[in-house]
PDB file of N, H, CA, C and O in Angstrom:
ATOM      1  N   UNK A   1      16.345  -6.369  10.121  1.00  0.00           N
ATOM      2  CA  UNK A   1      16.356  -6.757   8.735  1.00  0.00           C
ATOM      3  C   UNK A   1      15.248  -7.782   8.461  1.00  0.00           C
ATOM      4  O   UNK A   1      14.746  -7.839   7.338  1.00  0.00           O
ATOM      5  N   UNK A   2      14.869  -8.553   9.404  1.00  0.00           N
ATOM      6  H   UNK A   2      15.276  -8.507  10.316  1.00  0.00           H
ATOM      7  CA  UNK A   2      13.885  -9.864   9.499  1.00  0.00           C
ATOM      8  C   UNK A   2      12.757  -9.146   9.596  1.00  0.00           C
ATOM      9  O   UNK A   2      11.702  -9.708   9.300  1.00  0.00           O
ATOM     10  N   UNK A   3      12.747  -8.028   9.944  1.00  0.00           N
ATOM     11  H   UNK A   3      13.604  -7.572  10.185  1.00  0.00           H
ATOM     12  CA  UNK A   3      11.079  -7.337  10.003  1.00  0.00           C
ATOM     13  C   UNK A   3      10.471  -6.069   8.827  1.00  0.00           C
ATOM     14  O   UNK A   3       9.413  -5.465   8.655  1.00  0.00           O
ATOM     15  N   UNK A   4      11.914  -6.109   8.148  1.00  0.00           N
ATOM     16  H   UNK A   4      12.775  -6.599   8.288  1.00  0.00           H
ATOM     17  CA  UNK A   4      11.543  -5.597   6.818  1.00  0.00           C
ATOM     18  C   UNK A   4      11.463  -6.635   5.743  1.00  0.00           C
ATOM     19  O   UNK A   4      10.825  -6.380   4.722  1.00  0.00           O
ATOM     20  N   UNK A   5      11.889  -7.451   5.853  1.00  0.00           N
ATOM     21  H   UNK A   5      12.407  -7.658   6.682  1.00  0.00           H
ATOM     22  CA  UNK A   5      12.033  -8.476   4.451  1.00  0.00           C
ATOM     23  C   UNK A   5      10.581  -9.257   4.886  1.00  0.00           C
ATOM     24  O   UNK A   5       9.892  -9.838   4.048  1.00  0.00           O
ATOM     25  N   UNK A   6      10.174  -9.164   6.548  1.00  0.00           N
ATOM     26  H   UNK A   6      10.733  -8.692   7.229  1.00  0.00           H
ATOM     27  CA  UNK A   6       8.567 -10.051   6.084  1.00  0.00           C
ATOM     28  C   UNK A   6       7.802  -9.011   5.388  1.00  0.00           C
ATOM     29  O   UNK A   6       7.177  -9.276   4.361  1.00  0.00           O
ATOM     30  N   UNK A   7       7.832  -7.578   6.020  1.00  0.00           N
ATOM     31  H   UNK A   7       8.340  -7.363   6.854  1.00  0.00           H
ATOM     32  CA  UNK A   7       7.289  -6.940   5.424  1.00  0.00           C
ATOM     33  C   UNK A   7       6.683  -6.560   3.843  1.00  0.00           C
ATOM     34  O   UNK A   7       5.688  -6.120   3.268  1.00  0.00           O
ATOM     35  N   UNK A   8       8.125  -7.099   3.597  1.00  0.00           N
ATOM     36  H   UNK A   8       8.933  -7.456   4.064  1.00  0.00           H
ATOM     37  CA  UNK A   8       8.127  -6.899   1.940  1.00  0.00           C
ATOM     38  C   UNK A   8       7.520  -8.301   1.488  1.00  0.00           C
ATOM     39  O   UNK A   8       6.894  -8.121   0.444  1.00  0.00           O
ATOM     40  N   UNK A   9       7.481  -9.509   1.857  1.00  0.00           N
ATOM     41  H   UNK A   9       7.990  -9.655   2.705  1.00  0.00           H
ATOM     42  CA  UNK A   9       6.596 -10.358   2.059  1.00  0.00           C
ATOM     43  C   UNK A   9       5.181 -10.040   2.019  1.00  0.00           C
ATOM     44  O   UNK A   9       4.485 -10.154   1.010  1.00  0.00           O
ATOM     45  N   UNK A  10       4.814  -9.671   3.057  1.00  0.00           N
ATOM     46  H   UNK A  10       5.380  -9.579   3.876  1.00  0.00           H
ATOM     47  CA  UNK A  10       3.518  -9.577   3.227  1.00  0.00           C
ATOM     48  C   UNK A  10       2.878  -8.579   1.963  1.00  0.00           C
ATOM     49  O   UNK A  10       1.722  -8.755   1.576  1.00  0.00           O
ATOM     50  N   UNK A  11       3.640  -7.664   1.453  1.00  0.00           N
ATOM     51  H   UNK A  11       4.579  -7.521   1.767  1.00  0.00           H
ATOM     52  CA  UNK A  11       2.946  -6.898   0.492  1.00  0.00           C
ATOM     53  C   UNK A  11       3.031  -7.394  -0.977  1.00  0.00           C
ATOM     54  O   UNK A  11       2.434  -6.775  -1.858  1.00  0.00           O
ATOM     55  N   UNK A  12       3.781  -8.528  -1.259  1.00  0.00           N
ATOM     56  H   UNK A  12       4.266  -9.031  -0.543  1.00  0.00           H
ATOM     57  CA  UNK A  12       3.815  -9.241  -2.356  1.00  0.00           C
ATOM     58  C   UNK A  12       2.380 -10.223  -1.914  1.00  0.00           C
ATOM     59  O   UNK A  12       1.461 -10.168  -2.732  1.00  0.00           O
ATOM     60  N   UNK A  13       2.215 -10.893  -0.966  1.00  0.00           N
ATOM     61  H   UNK A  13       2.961 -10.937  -0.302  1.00  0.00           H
ATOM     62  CA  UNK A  13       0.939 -11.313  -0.721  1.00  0.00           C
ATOM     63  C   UNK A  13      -0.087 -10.713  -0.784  1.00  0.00           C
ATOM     64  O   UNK A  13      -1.117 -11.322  -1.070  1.00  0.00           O
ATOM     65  N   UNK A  14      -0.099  -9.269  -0.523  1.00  0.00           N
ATOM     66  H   UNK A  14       0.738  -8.774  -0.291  1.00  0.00           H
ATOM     67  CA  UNK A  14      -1.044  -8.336  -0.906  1.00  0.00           C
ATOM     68  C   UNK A  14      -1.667  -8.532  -2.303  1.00  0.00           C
ATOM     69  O   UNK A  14      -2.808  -8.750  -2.710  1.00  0.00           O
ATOM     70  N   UNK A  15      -0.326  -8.349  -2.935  1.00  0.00           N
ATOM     71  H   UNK A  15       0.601  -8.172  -2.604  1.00  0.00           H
ATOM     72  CA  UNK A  15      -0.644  -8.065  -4.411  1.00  0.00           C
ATOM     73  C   UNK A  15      -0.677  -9.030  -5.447  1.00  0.00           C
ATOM     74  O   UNK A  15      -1.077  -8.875  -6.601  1.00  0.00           O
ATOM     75  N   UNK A  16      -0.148 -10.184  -4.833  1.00  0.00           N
ATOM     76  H   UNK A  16       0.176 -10.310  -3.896  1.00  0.00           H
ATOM     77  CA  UNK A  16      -0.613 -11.514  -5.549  1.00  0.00           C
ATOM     78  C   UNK A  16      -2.046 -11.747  -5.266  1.00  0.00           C
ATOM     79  O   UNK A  16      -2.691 -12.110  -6.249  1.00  0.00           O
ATOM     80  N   UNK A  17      -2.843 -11.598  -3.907  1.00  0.00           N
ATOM     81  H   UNK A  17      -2.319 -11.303  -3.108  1.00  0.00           H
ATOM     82  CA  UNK A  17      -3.949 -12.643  -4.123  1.00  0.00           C
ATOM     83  C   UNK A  17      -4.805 -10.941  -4.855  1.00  0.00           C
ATOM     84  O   UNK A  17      -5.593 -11.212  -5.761  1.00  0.00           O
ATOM     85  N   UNK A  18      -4.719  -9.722  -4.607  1.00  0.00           N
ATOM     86  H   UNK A  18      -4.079  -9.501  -3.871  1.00  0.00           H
ATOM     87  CA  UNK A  18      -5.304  -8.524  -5.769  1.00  0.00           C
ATOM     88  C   UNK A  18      -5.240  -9.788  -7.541  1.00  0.00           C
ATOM     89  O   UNK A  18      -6.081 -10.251  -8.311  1.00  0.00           O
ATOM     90  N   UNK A  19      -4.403  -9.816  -7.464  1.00  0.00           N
ATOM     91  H   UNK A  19      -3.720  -9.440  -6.838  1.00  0.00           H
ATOM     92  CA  UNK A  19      -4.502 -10.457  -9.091  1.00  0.00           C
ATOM     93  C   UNK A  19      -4.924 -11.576  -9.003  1.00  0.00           C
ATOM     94  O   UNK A  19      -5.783 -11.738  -9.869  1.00  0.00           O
ATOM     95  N   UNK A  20      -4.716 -12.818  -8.159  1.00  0.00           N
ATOM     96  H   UNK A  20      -4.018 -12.687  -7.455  1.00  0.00           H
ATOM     97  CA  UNK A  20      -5.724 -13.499  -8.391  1.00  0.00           C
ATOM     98  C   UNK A  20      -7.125 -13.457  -8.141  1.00  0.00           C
ATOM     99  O   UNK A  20      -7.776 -14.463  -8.421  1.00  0.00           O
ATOM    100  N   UNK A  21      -7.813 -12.263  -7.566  1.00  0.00           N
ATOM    101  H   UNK A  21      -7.284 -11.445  -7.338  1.00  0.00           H
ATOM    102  CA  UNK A  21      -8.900 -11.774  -7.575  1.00  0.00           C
ATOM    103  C   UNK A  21      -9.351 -11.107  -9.319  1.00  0.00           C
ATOM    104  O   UNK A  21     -10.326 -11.426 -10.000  1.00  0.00           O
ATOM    105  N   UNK A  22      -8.730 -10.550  -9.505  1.00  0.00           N
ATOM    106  H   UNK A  22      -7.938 -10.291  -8.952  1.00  0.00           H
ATOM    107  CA  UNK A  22      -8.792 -10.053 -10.902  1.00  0.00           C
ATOM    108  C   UNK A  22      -8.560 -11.051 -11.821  1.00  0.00           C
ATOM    109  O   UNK A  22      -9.346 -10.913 -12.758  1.00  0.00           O
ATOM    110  N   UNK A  23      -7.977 -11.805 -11.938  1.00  0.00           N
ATOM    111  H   UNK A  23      -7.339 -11.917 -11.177  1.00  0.00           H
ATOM    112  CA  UNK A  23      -7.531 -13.219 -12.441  1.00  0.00           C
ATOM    113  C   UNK A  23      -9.027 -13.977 -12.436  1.00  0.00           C
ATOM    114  O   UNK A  23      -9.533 -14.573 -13.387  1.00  0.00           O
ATOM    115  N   UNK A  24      -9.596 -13.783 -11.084  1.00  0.00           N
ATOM    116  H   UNK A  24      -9.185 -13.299 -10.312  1.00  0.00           H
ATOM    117  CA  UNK A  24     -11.132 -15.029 -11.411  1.00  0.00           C
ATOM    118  C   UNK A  24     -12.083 -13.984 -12.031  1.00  0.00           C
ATOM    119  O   UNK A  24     -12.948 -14.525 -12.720  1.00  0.00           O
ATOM    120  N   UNK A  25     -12.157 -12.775 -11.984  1.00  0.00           N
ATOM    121  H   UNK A  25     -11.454 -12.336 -11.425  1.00  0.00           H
ATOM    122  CA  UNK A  25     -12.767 -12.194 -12.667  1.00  0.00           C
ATOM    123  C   UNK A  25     -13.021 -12.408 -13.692  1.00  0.00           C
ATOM    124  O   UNK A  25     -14.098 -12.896 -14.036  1.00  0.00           O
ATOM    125  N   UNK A  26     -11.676 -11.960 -14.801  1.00  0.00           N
ATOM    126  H   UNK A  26     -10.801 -11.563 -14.522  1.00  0.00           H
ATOM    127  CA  UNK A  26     -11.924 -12.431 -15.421  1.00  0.00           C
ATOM    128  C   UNK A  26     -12.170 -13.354 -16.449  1.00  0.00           C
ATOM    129  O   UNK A  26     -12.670 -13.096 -17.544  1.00  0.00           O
ATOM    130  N   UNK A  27     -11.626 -14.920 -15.856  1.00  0.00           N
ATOM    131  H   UNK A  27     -11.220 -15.129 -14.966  1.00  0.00           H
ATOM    132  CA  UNK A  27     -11.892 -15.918 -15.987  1.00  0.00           C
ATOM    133  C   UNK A  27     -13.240 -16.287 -16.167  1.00  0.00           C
ATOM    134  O   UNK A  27     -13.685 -17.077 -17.000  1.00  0.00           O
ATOM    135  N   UNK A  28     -14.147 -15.333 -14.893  1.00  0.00           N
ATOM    136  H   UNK A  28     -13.786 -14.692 -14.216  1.00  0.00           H
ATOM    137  CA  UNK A  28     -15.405 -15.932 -14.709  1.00  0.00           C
ATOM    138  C   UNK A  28     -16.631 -15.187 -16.371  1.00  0.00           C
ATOM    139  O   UNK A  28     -17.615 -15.552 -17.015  1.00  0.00           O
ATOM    140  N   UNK A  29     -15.733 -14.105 -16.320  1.00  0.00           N
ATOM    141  H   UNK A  29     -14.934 -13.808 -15.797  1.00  0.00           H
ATOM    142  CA  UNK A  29     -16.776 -13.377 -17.651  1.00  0.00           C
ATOM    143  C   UNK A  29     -16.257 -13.518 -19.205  1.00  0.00           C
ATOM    144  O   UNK A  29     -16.712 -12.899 -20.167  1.00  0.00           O
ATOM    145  N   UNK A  30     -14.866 -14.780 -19.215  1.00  0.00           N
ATOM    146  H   UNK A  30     -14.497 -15.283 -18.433  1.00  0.00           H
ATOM    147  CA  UNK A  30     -14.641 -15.901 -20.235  1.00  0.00           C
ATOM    148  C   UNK A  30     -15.498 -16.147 -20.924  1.00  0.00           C
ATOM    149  O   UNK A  30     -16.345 -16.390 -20.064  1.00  0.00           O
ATOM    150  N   UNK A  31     -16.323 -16.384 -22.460  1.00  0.00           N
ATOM    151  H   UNK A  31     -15.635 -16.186 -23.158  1.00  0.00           H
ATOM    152  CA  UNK A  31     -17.055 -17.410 -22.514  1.00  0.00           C
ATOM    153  C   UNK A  31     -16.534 -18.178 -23.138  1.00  0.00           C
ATOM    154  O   UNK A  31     -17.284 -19.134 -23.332  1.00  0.00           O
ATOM    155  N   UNK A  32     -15.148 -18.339 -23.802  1.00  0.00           N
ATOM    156  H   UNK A  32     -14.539 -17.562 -23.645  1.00  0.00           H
ATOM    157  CA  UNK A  32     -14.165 -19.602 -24.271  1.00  0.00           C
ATOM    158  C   UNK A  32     -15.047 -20.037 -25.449  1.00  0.00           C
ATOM    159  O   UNK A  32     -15.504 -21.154 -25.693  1.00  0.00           O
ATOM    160  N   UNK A  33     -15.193 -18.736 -26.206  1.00  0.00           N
ATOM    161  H   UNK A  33     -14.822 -17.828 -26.008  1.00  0.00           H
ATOM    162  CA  UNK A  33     -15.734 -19.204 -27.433  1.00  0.00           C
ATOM    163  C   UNK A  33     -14.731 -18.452 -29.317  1.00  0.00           C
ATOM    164  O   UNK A  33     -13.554 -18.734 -29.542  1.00  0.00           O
ATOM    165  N   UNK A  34     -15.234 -17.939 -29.891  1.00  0.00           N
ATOM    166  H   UNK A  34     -16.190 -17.710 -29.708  1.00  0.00           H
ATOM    167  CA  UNK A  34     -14.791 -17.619 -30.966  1.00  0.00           C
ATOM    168  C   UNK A  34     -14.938 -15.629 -31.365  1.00  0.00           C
ATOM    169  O   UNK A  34     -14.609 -14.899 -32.299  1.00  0.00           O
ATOM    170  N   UNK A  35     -15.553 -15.476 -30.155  1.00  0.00           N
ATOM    171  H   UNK A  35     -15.821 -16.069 -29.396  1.00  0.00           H
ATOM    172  CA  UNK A  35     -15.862 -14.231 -29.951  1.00  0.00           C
ATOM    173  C   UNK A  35     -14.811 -13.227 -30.183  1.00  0.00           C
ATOM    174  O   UNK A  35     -14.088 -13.402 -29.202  1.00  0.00           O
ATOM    175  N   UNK A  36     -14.310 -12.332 -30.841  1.00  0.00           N
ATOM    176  H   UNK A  36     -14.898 -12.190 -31.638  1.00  0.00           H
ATOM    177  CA  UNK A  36     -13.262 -11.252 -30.921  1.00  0.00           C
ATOM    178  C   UNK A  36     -13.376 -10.398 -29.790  1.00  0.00           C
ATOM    179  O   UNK A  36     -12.359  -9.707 -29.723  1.00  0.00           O
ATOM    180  N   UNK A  37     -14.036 -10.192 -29.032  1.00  0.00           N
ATOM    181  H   UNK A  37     -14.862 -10.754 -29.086  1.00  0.00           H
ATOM    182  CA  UNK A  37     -14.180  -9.437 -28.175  1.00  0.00           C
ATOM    183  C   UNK A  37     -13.233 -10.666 -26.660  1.00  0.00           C
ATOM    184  O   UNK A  37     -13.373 -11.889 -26.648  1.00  0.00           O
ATOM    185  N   UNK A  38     -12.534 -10.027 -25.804  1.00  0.00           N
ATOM    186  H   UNK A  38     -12.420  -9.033 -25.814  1.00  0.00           H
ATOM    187  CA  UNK A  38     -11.986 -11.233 -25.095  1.00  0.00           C
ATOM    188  C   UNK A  38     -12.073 -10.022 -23.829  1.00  0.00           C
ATOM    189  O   UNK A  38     -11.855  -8.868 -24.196  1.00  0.00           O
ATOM    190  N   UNK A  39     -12.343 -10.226 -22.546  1.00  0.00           N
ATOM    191  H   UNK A  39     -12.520 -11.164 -22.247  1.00  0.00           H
ATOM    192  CA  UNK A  39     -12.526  -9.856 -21.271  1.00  0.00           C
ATOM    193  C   UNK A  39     -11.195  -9.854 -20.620  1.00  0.00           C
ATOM    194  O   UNK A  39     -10.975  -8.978 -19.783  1.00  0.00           O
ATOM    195  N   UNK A  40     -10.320 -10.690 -20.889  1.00  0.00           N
ATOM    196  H   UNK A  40     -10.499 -11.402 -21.569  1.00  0.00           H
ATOM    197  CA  UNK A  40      -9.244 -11.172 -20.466  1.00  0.00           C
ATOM    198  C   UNK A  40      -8.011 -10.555 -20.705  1.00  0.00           C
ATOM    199  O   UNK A  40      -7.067 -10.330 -19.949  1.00  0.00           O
ATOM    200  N   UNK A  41      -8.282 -10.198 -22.516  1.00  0.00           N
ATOM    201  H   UNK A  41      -9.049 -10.381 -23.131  1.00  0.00           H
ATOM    202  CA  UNK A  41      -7.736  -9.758 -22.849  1.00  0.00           C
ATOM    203  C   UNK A  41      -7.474  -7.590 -22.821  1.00  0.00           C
ATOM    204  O   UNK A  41      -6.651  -6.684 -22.947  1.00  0.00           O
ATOM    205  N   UNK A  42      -8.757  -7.880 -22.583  1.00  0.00           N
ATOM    206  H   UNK A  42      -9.426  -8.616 -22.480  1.00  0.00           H
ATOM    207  CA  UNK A  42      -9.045  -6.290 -22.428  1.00  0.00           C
ATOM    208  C   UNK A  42      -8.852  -5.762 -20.962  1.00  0.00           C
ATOM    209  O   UNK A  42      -8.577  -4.615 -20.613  1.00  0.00           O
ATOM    210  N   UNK A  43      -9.012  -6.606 -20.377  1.00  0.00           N
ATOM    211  H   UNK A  43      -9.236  -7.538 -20.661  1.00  0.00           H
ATOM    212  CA  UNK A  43      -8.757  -6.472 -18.740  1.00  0.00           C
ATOM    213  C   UNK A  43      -6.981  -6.395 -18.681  1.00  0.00           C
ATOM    214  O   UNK A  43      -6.444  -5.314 -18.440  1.00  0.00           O
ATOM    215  N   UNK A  44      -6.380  -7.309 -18.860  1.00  0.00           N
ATOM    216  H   UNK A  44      -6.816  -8.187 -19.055  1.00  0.00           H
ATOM    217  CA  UNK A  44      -5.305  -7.257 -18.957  1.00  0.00           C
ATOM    218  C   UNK A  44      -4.210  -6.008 -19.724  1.00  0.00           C
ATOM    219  O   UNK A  44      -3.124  -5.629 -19.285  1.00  0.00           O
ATOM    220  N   UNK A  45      -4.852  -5.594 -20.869  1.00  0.00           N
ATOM    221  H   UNK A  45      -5.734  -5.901 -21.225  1.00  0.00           H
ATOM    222  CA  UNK A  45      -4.523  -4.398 -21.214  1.00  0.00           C
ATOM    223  C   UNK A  45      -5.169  -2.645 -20.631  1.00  0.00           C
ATOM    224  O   UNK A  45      -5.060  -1.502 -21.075  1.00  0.00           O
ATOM    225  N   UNK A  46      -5.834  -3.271 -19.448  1.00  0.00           N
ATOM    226  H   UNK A  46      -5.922  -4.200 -19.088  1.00  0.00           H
ATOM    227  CA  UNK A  46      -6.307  -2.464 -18.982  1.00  0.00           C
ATOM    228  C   UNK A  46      -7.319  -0.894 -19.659  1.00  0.00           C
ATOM    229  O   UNK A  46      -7.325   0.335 -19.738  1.00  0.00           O
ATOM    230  N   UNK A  47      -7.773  -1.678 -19.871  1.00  0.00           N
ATOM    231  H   UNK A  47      -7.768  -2.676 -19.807  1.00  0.00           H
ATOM    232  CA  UNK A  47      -9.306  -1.656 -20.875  1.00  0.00           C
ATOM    233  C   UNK A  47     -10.505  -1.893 -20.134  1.00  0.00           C
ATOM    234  O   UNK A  47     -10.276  -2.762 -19.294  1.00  0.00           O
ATOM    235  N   UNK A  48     -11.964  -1.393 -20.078  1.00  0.00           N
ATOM    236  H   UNK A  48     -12.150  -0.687 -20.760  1.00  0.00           H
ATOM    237  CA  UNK A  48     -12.582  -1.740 -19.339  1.00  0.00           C
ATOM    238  C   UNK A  48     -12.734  -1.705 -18.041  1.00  0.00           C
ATOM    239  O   UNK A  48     -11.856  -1.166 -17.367  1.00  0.00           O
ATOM    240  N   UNK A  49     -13.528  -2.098 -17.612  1.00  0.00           N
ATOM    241  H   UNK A  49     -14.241  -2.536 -18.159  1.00  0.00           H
ATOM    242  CA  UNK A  49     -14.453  -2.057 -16.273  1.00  0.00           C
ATOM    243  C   UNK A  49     -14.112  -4.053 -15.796  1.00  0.00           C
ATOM    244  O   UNK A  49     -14.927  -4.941 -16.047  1.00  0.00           O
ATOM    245  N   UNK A  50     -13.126  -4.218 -15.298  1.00  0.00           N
ATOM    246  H   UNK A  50     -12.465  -3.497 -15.094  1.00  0.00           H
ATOM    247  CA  UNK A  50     -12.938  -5.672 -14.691  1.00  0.00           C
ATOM    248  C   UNK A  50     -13.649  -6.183 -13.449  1.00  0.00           C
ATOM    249  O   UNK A  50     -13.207  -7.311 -13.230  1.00  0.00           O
ATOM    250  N   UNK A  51     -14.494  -5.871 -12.604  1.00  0.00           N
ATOM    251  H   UNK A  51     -14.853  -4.954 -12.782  1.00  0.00           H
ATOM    252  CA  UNK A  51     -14.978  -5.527 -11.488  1.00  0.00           C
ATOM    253  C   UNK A  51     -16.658  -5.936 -11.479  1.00  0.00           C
ATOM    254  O   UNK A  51     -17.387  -5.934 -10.487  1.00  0.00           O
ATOM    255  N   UNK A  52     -17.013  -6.262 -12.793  1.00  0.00           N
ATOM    256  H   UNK A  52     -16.421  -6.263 -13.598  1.00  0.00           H
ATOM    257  CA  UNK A  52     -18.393  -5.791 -13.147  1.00  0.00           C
ATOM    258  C   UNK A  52     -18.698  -6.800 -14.701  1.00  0.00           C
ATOM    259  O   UNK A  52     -17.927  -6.570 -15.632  1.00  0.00           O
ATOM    260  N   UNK A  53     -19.565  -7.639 -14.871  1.00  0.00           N
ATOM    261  H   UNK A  53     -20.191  -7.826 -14.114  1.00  0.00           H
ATOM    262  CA  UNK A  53     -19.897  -8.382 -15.578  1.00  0.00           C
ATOM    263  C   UNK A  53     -20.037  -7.800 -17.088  1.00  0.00           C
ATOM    264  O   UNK A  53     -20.409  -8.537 -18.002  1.00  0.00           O
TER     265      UNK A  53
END
């Protein structure tokens, strides 16, 4: 039971640091301005190319 529950562990770690990879993405192509267009937002609705400036 201890070697399935790390298991299931380890793949939530998988998939947490996946999103915080996607997370600095697109943070990083932010420009935190007044712009209607939002990266963050479109990424998140899964929209776009997140991967790529």
């Amino acid at each position: 039971m201890a070697v399935a529950h790390r298991a299931s562990i380890d793949q939530k770690i998988v998939e947490l640091r996946a999103m915080r990879e996607s997370l600095r993405d697109l943070n990083e192509r932010c420009h935190g301005d007044d712009r209607p267009e939002c990266p963050i937002l479109d990424g998140l609705a899964g929209e776009g190319n997140t991967t790529s400036p």
